[in-house]
TIPA-325765 format. One record per residue: x, y, z of N, C-alpha, C, O in turn; chain; residue number from 1. Coordinates in steps of 0.1 Angstrom, whole numbers, always signed. Layout:
% TIPA-325765
+-------+-------+-------+-------+-------+-------+-------+-------+-------+-------+-------+-------+-------+------+
!   nxx !   nyy !   nzz !  caxx !  cayy !  cazz !   cxx !   cyy !   czz !   oxx !   oyy !   ozz ! chain ! resi !
+-------+-------+-------+-------+-------+-------+-------+-------+-------+-------+-------+-------+-------+------+
!     X !     Y !     Z !     X !     Y !     Z !     X !     Y !     Z !     X !     Y !     Z !     A !  NUM !
...
+-------+-------+-------+-------+-------+-------+-------+-------+-------+-------+-------+-------+-------+------+
This chain:
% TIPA-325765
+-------+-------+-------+-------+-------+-------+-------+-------+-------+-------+-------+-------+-------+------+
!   nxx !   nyy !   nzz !  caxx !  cayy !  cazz !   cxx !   cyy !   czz !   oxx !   oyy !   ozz ! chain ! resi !
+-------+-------+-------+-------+-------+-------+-------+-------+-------+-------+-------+-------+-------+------+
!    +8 !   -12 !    +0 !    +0 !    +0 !    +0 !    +9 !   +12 !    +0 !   +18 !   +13 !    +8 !     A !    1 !
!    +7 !   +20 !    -7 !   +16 !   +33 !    -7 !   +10 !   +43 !    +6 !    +0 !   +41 !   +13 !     A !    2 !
!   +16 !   +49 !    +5 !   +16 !   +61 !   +23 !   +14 !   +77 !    +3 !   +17 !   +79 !    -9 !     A !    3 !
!    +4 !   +84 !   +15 !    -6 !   +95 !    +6 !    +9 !  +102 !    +3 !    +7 !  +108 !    -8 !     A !    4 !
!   +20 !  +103 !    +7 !   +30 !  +115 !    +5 !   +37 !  +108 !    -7 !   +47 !  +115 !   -10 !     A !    5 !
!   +35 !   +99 !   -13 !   +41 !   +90 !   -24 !   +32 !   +98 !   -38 !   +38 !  +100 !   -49 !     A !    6 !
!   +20 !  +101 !   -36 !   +11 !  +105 !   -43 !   +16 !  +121 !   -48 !   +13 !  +124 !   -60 !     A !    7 !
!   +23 !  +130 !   -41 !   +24 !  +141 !   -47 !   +12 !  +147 !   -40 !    +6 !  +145 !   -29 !     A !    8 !
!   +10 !  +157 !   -53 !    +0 !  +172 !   -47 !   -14 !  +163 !   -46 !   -15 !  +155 !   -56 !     A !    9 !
!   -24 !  +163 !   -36 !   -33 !  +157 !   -37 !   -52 !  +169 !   -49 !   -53 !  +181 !   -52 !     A !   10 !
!   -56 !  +163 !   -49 !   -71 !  +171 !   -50 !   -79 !  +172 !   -39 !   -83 !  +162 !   -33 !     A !   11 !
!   -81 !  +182 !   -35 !   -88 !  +191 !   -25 !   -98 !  +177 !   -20 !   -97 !  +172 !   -10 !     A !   12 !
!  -110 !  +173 !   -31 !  -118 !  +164 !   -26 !  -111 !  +150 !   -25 !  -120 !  +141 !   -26 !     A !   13 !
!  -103 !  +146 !   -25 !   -93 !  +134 !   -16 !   -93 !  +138 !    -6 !  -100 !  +133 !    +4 !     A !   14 !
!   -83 !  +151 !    -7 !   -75 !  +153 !    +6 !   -94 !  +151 !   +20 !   -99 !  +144 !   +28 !     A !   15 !
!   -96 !  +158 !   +15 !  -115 !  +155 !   +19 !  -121 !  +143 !   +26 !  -124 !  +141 !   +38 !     A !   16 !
!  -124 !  +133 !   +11 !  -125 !  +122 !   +20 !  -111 !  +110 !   +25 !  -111 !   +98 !   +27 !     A !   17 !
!  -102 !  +119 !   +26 !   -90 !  +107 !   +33 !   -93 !  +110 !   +47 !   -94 !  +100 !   +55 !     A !   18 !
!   -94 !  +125 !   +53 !   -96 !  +129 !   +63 !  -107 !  +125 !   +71 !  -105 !  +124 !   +83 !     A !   19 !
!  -121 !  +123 !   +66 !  -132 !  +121 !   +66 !  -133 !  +107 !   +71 !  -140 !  +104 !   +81 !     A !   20 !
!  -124 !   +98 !   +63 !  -118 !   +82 !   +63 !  -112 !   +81 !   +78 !  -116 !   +73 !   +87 !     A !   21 !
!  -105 !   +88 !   +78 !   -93 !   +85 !   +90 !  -100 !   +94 !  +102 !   -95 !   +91 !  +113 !     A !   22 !
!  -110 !  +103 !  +101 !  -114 !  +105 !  +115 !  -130 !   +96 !  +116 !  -137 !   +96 !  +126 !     A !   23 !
!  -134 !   +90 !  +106 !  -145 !   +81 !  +112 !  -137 !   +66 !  +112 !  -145 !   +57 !  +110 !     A !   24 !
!  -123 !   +62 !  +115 !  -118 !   +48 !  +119 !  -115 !   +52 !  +134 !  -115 !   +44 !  +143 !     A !   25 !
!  -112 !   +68 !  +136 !  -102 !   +72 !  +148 !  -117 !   +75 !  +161 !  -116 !   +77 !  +173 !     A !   26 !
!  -126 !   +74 !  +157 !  -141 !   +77 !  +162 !  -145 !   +59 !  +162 !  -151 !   +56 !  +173 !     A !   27 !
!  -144 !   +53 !  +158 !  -150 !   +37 !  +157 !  -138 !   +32 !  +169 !  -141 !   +25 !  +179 !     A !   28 !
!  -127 !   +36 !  +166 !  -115 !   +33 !  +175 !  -120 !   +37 !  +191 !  -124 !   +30 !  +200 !     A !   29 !
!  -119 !   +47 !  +192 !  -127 !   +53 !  +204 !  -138 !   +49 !  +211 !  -139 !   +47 !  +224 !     A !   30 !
!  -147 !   +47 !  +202 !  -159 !   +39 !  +206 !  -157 !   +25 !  +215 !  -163 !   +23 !  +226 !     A !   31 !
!  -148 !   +18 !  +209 !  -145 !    +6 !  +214 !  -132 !    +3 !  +227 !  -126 !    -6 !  +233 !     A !   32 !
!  -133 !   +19 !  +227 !  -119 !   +21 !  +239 !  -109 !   +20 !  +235 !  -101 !   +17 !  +244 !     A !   33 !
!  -104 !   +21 !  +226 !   -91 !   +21 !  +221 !   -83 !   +36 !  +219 !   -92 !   +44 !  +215 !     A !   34 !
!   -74 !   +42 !  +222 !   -65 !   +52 !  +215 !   -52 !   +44 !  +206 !   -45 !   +35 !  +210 !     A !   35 !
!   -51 !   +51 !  +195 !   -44 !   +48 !  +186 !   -27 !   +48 !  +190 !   -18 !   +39 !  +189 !     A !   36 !
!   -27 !   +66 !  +197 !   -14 !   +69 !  +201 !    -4 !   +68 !  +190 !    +1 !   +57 !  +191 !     A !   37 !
!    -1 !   +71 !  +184 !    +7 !   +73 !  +169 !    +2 !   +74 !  +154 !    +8 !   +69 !  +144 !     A !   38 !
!    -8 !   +82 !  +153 !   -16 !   +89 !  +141 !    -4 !   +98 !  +140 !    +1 !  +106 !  +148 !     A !   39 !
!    +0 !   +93 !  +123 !   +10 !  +103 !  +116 !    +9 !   +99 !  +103 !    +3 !   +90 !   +99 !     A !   40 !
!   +17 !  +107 !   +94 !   +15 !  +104 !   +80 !   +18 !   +91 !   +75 !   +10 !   +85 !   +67 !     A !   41 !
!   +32 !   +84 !   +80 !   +37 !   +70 !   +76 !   +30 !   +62 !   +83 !   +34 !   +50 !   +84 !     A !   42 !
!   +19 !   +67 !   +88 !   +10 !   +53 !   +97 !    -4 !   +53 !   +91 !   -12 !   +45 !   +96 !     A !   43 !
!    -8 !   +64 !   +78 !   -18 !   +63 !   +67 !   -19 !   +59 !   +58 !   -17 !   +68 !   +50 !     A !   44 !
!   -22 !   +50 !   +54 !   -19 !   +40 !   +45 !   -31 !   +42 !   +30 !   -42 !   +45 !   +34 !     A !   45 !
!   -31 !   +41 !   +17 !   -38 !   +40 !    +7 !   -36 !   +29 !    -3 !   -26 !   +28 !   -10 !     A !   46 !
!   -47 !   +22 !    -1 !   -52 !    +8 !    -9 !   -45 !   +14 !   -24 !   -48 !   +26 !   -28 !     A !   47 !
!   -35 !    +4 !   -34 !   -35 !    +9 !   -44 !   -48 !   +12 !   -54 !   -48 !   +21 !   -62 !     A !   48 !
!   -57 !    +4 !   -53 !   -66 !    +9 !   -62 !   -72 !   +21 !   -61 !   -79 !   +26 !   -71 !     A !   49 !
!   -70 !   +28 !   -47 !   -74 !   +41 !   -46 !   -63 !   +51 !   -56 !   -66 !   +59 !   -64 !     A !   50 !
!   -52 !   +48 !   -54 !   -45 !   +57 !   -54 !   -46 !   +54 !   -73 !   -48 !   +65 !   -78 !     A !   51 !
!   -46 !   +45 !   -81 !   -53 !   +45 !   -94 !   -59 !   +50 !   -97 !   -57 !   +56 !  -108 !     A !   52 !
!   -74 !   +54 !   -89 !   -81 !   +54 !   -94 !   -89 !   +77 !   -89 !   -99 !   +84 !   -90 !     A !   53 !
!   -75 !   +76 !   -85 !   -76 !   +93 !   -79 !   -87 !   +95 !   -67 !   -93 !  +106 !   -64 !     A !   54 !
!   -91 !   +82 !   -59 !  -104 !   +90 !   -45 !   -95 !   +80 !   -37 !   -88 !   +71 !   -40 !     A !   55 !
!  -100 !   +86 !   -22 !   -97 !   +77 !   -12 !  -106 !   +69 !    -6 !  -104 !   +58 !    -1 !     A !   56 !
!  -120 !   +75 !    -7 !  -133 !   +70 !    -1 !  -133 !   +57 !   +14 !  -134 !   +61 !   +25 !     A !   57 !
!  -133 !   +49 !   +13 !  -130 !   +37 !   +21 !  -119 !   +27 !   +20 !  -119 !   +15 !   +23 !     A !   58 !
!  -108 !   +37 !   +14 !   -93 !   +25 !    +7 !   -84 !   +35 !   +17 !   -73 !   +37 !   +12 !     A !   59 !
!   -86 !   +42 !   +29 !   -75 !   +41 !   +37 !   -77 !   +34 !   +49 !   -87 !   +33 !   +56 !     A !   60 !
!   -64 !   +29 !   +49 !   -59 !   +20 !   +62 !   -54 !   +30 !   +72 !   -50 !   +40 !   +66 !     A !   61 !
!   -53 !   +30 !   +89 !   -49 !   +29 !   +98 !   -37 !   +21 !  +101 !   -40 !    +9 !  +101 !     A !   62 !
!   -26 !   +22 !  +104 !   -12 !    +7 !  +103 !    -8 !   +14 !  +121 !   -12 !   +21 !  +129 !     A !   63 !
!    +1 !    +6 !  +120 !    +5 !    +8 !  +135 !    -2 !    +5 !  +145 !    -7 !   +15 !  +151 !     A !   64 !
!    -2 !    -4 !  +150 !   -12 !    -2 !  +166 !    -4 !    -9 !  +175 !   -10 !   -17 !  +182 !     A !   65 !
!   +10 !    -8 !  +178 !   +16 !    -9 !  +187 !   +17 !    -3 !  +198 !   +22 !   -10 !  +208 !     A !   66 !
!   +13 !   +10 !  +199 !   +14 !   +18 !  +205 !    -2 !   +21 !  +215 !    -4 !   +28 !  +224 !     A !   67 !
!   -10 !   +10 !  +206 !   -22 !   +12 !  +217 !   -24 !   +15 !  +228 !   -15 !   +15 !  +236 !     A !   68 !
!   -36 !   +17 !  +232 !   -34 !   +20 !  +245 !   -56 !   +14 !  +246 !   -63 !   +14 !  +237 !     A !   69 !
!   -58 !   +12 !  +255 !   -72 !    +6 !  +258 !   -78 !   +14 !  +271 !   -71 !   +16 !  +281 !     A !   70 !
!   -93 !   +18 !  +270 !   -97 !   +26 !  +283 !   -90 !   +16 !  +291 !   -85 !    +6 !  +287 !     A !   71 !
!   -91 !   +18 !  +305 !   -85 !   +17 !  +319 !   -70 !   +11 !  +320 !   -65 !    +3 !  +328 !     A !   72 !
!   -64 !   +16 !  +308 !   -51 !    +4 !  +309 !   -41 !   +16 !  +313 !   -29 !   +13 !  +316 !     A !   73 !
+-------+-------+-------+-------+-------+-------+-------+-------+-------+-------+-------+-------+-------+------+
Protein backbone atom coordinates (compact mmCIF):
# COMPACT_ATOMS: atom_id res chain seq x y z
CA UNK A 1 0.00 0.00 0.00
CA UNK A 2 1.60 3.34 -0.72
CA UNK A 3 1.58 6.14 2.32
CA UNK A 4 -0.55 9.55 0.56
CA UNK A 5 3.02 11.49 0.52
CA UNK A 6 4.10 9.01 -2.41
CA UNK A 7 1.12 10.49 -4.32
CA UNK A 8 2.41 14.09 -4.70
CA UNK A 9 -0.04 17.20 -4.70
CA UNK A 10 -3.32 15.71 -3.69
CA UNK A 11 -7.08 17.10 -4.98
CA UNK A 12 -8.75 19.07 -2.48
CA UNK A 13 -11.82 16.37 -2.64
CA UNK A 14 -9.32 13.44 -1.63
CA UNK A 15 -7.48 15.33 0.62
CA UNK A 16 -11.49 15.52 1.89
CA UNK A 17 -12.50 12.15 2.00
CA UNK A 18 -9.02 10.72 3.35
CA UNK A 19 -9.61 12.95 6.29
CA UNK A 20 -13.19 12.07 6.64
CA UNK A 21 -11.78 8.21 6.34
CA UNK A 22 -9.27 8.50 8.96
CA UNK A 23 -11.35 10.50 11.50
CA UNK A 24 -14.46 8.12 11.22
CA UNK A 25 -11.81 4.76 11.89
CA UNK A 26 -10.22 7.16 14.84
CA UNK A 27 -14.13 7.73 16.22
CA UNK A 28 -14.96 3.71 15.68
CA UNK A 29 -11.54 3.30 17.51
CA UNK A 30 -12.73 5.35 20.43
CA UNK A 31 -15.94 3.86 20.59
CA UNK A 32 -14.55 0.55 21.36
CA UNK A 33 -11.90 2.15 23.90
CA UNK A 34 -9.06 2.08 22.07
CA UNK A 35 -6.50 5.20 21.52
CA UNK A 36 -4.37 4.80 18.64
CA UNK A 37 -1.40 6.85 20.06
CA UNK A 38 0.69 7.26 16.95
CA UNK A 39 -1.65 8.92 14.12
CA UNK A 40 0.97 10.28 11.62
CA UNK A 41 1.46 10.40 8.00
CA UNK A 42 3.73 7.03 7.60
CA UNK A 43 1.03 5.33 9.67
CA UNK A 44 -1.77 6.25 6.75
CA UNK A 45 -1.93 4.02 4.46
CA UNK A 46 -3.83 4.01 0.74
CA UNK A 47 -5.19 0.80 -0.87
CA UNK A 48 -3.48 0.91 -4.41
CA UNK A 49 -6.57 0.94 -6.16
CA UNK A 50 -7.39 4.13 -4.62
CA UNK A 51 -4.52 5.69 -5.43
CA UNK A 52 -5.26 4.46 -9.42
CA UNK A 53 -8.11 5.43 -9.37
CA UNK A 54 -7.61 9.34 -7.90
CA UNK A 55 -10.40 9.01 -4.49
CA UNK A 56 -9.68 7.74 -1.15
CA UNK A 57 -13.30 7.04 -0.11
CA UNK A 58 -12.97 3.65 2.10
CA UNK A 59 -9.30 2.53 0.70
CA UNK A 60 -7.46 4.09 3.66
CA UNK A 61 -5.93 2.01 6.16
CA UNK A 62 -4.94 2.86 9.80
CA UNK A 63 -1.23 0.69 10.34
CA UNK A 64 0.48 0.81 13.48
CA UNK A 65 -1.19 -0.22 16.57
CA UNK A 66 1.57 -0.88 18.74
CA UNK A 67 1.38 1.77 20.48
CA UNK A 68 -2.17 1.20 21.68
CA UNK A 69 -3.44 1.96 24.53
CA UNK A 70 -7.20 0.59 25.80
CA UNK A 71 -9.65 2.56 28.30
CA UNK A 72 -8.46 1.72 31.87
CA UNK A 73 -5.11 0.37 30.89
Amino acid sequence: MPQYASLGALQPQMVHSAVRSILAGVHLLHQAGVAHCDIKAANILLREEAADAGDAGDNIVLADFNGCTTAGS
